[in-house]
Each structure stands twice: as C-alpha cells, then as structure tokens.
C-alpha positions as CSV (number, residue, x, y, z in Angstrom):
1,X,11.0,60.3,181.0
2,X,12.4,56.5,180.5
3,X,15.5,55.9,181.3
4,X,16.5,54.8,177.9
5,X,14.8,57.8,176.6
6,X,17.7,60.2,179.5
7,X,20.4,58.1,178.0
8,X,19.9,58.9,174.8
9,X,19.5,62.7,175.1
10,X,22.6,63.1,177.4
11,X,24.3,61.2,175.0
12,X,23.1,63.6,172.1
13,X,24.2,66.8,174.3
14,X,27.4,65.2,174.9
15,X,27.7,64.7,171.4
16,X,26.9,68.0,170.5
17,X,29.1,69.7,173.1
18,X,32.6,67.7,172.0
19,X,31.3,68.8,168.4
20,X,31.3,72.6,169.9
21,X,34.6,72.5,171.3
22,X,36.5,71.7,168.3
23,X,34.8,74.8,166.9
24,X,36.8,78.3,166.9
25,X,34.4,80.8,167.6
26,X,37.0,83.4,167.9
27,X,37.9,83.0,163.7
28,X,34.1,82.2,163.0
29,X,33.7,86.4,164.7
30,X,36.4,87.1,162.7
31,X,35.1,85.4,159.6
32,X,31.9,87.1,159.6
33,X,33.0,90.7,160.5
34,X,35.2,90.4,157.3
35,X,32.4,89.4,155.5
36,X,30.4,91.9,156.4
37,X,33.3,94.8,156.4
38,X,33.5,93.6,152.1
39,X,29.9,94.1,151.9
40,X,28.2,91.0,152.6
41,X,24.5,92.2,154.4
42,X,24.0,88.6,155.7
43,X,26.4,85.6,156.4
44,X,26.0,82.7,157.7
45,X,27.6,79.1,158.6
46,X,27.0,75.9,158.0
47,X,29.0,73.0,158.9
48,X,30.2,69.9,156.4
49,X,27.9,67.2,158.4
50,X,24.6,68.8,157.5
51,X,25.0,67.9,153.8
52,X,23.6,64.7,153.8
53,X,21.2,63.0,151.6
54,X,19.1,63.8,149.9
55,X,21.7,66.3,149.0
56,X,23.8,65.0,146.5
57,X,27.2,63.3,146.9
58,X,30.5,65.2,145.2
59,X,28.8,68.4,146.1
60,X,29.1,68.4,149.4
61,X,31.9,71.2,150.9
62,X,34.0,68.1,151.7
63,X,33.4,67.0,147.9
64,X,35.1,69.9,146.9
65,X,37.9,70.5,149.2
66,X,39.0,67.0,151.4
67,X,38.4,67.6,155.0
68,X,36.4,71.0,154.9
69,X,34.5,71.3,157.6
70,X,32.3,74.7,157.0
71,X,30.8,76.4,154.1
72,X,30.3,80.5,154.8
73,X,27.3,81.5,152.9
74,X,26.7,85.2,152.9
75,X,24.5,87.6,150.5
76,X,23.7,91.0,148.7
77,X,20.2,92.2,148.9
78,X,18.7,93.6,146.0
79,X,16.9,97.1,145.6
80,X,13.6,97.2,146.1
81,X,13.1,100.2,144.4
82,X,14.9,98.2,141.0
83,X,12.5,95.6,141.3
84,X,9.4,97.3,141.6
85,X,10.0,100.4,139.3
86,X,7.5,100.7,136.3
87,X,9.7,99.0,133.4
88,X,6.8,99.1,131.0
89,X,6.1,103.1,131.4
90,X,9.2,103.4,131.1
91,X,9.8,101.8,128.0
92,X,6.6,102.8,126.6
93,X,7.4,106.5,127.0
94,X,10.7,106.6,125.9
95,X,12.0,108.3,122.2
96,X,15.6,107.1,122.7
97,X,15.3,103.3,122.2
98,X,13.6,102.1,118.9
99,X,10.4,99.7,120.0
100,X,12.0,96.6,118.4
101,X,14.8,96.9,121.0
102,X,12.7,98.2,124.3
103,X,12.5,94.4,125.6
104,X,16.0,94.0,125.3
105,X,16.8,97.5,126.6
106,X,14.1,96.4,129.6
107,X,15.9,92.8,130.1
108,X,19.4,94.7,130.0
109,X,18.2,96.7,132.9
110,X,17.4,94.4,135.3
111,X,20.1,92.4,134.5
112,X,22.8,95.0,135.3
113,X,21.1,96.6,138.5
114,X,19.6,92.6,139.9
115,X,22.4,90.3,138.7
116,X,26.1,91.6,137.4
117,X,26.5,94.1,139.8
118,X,25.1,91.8,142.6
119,X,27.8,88.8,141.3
120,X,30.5,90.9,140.6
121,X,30.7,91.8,144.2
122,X,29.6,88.4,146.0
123,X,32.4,87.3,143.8
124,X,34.8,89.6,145.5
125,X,33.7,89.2,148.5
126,X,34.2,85.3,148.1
127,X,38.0,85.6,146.9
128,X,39.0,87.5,149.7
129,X,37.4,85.5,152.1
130,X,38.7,82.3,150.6
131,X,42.0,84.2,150.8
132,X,41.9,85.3,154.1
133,X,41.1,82.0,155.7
134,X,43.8,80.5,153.5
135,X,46.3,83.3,154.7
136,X,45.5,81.9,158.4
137,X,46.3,78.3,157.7
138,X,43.1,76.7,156.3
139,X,42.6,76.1,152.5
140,X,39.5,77.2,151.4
141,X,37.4,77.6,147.6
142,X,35.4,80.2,147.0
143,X,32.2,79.0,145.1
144,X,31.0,81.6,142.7
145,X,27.3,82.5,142.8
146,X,24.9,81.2,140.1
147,X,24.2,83.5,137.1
148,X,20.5,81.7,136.5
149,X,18.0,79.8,138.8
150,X,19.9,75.9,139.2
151,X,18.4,76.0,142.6
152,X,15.4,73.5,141.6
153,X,17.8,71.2,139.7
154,X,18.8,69.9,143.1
155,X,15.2,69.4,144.2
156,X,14.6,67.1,141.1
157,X,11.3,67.7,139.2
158,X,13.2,70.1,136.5
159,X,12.1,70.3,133.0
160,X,14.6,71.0,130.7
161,X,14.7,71.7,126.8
162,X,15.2,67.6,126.2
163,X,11.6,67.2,128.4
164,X,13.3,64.9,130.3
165,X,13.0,65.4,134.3
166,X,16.2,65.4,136.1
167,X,16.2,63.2,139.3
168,X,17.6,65.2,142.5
169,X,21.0,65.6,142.8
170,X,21.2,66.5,139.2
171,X,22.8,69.9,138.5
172,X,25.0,72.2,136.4
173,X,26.5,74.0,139.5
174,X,28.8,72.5,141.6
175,X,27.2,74.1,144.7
176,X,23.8,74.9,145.5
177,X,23.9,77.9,147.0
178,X,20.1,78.5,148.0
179,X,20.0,75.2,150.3
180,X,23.8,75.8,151.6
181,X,22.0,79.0,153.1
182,X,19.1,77.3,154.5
183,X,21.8,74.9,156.2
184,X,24.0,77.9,157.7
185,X,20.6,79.6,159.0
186,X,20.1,82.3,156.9
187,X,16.9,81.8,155.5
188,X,13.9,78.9,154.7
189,X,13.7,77.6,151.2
190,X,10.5,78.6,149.1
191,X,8.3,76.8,147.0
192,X,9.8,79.1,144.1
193,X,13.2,77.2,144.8
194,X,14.7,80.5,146.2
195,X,15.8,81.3,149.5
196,X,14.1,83.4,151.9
197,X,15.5,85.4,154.5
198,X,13.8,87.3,157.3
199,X,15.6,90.6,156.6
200,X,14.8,90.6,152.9
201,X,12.8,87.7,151.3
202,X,14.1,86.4,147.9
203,X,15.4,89.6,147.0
204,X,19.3,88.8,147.2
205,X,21.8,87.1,145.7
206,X,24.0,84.4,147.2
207,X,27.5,82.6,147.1
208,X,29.6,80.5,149.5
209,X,32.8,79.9,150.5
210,X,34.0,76.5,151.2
211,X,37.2,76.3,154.2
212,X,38.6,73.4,156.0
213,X,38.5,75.8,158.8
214,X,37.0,75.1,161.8
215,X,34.4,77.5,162.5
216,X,31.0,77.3,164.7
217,X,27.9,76.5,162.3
218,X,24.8,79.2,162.6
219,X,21.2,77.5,164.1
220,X,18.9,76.4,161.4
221,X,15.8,78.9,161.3
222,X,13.0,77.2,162.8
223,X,10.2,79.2,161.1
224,X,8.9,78.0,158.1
225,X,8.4,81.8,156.0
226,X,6.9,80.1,153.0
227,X,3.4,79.2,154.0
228,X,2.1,75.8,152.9
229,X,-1.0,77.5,151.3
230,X,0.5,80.4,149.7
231,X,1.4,80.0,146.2
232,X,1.6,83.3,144.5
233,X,4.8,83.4,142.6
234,X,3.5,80.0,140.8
235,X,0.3,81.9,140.1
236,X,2.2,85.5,138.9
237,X,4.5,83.6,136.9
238,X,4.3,84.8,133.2
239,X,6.2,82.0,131.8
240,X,4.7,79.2,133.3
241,X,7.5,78.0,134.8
242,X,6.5,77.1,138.1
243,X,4.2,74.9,137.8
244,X,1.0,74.1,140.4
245,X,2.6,70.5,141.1
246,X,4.0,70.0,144.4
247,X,6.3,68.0,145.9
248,X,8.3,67.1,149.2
249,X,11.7,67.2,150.1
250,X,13.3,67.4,153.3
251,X,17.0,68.9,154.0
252,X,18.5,68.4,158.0
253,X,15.1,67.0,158.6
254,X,12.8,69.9,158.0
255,X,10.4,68.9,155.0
256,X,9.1,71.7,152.2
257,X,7.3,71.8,149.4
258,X,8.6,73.0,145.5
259,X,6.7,73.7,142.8
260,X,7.7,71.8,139.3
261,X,10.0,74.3,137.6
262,X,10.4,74.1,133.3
263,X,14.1,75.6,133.7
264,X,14.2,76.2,129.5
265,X,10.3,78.2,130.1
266,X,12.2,80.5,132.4
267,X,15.2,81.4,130.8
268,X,14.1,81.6,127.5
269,X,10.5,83.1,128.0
270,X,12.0,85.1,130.8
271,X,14.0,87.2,128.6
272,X,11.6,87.5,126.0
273,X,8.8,88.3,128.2
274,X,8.3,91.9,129.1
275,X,6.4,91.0,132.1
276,X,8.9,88.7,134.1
277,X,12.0,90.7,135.6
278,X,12.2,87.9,138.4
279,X,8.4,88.1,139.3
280,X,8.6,85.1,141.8
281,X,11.0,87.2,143.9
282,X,9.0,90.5,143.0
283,X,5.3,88.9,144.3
284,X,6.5,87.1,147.1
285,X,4.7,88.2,150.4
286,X,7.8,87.9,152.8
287,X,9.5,91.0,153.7
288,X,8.4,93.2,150.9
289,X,10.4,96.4,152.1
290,X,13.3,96.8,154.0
C-alpha cells in the first residue's frame, strides 16, 4: 500500500473513531429497548451526516430540529395472512354487502388491517419516544408515518395529476421515511420505492423520530435485496403505476434503481381497482413469510 494511500485510511479511522466517542451507546440501548418494549419489531439509527445530497435540503433531521444529530427509524410489520387472504372470494360470496359497495367494503379492509391500525401505533410509538428522549435532556420530533406512497417523490421521476415530473427532492412529506431507514440500516430500498427489510420485505410500515440526542448510528446493510433483474411488482402492478423505466440514484454512496411511479395512477386506480391491495409489497420475492 502507498504511503499516501496509509495516510489517508488512518486518517479516515481516526476520523471515524472521534465520531464514535461522542456517541452514547448506553442511551442508543436504551432507546431501542423502549422502542421495542411500545411495539416497534425493528428500529434502527441513523445519524444527521448521512443526509446528504441527493437528499434534499430542509428535510434533513437537522432541517427540522437545529443541531439533531440522529433520526430513530423503527417499524410494524404487516400480516401476511391480511395480505394474501382471498379478497375477491370473499366478496364474491358474500349476502351482507350489496355488489355496488363490495370494492369499497374490499378497499376498507385492507385499509384498516394494512394502514390505520399500523399508523395509529407507529404514531404512539413515535410520541413516546420523542418524549422520552426529551424527558432526558434532548429535544426531539416525532415525524408521523406517511398515510400513501411519497417515497418516489424523493427519487424524482413522479408523475402526478398535472403530468408534470417532479425533480428529486420534491415532496409532500417532510420526511422520507423509506430512505431514513435505508440510512439507519434497516433495510435496502426497492425498485417499487419501498423499503425492504431482511426480516420482512416491504410488508411494514415506517416512521421516525428526529432527536438532538447523541446516539450511535446502526451499519448500512451491505446486501443489495432488490435484484437488478427482478422486476415483478412493475410487472403485477394493476394500475400501471410503476412503470418499466429505470433510473439511478445513489444515497451514502450505494447506487439503485426505481421504476417511474404515476403517483395519481396509484391512488386513484388503486382504490378503485379490485385487484391492487398493495400488490408491489404483496408479489415481491423478499421474505415472503415470516
């Protein structure tokens, strides 16, 4: 190895163990078994230096509270058994709710069981976090989760009602809670825009809590879980939403592909269709069971 080349690595592990000592790993065990004790099924950290470009500026955790220095992302898994059960039998069979109002009925279902259960506690879990940390000295915002899919807006390449395609940093919530979790290690992003984890695919749901509190950030997963020639949830997507037009983007210097996402096909169409129910999280090969 150069010379030059030994410089510049000790340098970097010098750099990176003054950056660990001014962590408290103490509060970040603390922080997590918390988590975990309100219900949280995975959590993980991320510290306030891995937002950078191309993630967007006044989003960042230090955007939203000055000085914060971690954002704990943590999630909910979803029922398989929810997401896989035959809706359309179901409906087709019934004698209690009139045809006209099955899709609704169908729509409401999946709804209550995969979303407003699943928010109403990361939300709970999120204030009493944010409150915990704050009782211990460090101001901290808990960021509720997303009711709908932002997550491509922050990729770019998002077609909206207007047909006009947002550039990246573009977005209607002020955190993006899919790539916060690919920063604090929990997962790798898809080309669906959702976040994978090991432990249970895109079959979660997601929210963060931003703290000025010192705490130690998790490793980034090195495995890339969304295969670059796998693209079943564009190809069992009954809106058309994902679209078979790639692109690159790279976040903490891993680079991944996303497929062109019509935001308006999939909330509108999505609802109306009887055959979505969040198919790109349904279809998609990583951890299926669990």
């Amino acid at each position: 190895m150069p010379h030059e080349v030994r410089i510049y690595v000790a340098e970097r592990i010098a750099k990176k163990d003054v950056a660990l000592m001014n962590v408290d790993r103490n509060l970040t065990e603390e922080v997590k078994a918390y988590a975990e004790q309100l219900g949280a099924d995975l959590v993980g950290i991320a510290s306030s230096d891995r937002f950078t470009p191309p993630y967007p500026e006044g989003h960042r955790p230090q955007d939203i509270i000055p000085n914060a220095k971690s954002a704990v992302v943590f999630i909910i898994r979803n029922l398989c058994a929810g997401l896989t059960c035959n809706w359309e039998k179901m409906m087709k069979d019934t004698r209690m709710i009139p045809k006209p109002a099955q899709k609704m009925a169908r729509n409401s279902l999946y709804q209550a069981s995969g979303y407003v259960t699943l928010i109403q506690e990361l939300m709970h879990i999120g204030h009493r976090l944010a409150i915990y940390l704050t009782d211990k000295g460090y101001d901290s915002f808990n960021i509720p989760p997303s009711y709908d899919d932002w997550k491509a807006i922050w990729h770019g390449q998002v077609d909206l009602t207007c047909g006009g395609i947002y550039p990246a940093g573009e977005a209607w919530h002020p955190f993006p809670h899919a790539i916060a979790g690919f920063l604090a290690g929990l997962g790798d992003l898809g080309k669906s825009h959702l976040l994978l984890t090991p432990q249970f695919g895109p079959r979660h749901r997601i929210a963060s809590v931003v703290t000025v509190a010192p705490l130690e950030p998790d490793p980034v997963i090195e495995k890339r879980l969304c295969p670059d020639s796998c693209i079943i949830c564009i190809e069992k997507c009954p809106t058309n939403a994902l679209r078979n037009e790639l692109y690159e983007v790279s976040y903490n210097g891993r680079t991944m592909k996303f497929a062109r996402y019509d935001k308006s096909r999939c909330l509108k169409l999505g609802m109306e269709n009887p055959g979505c129910g969040g198919q790109c999280g349904i279809v998609c090969p990583v951890k299926k069971k669990y």
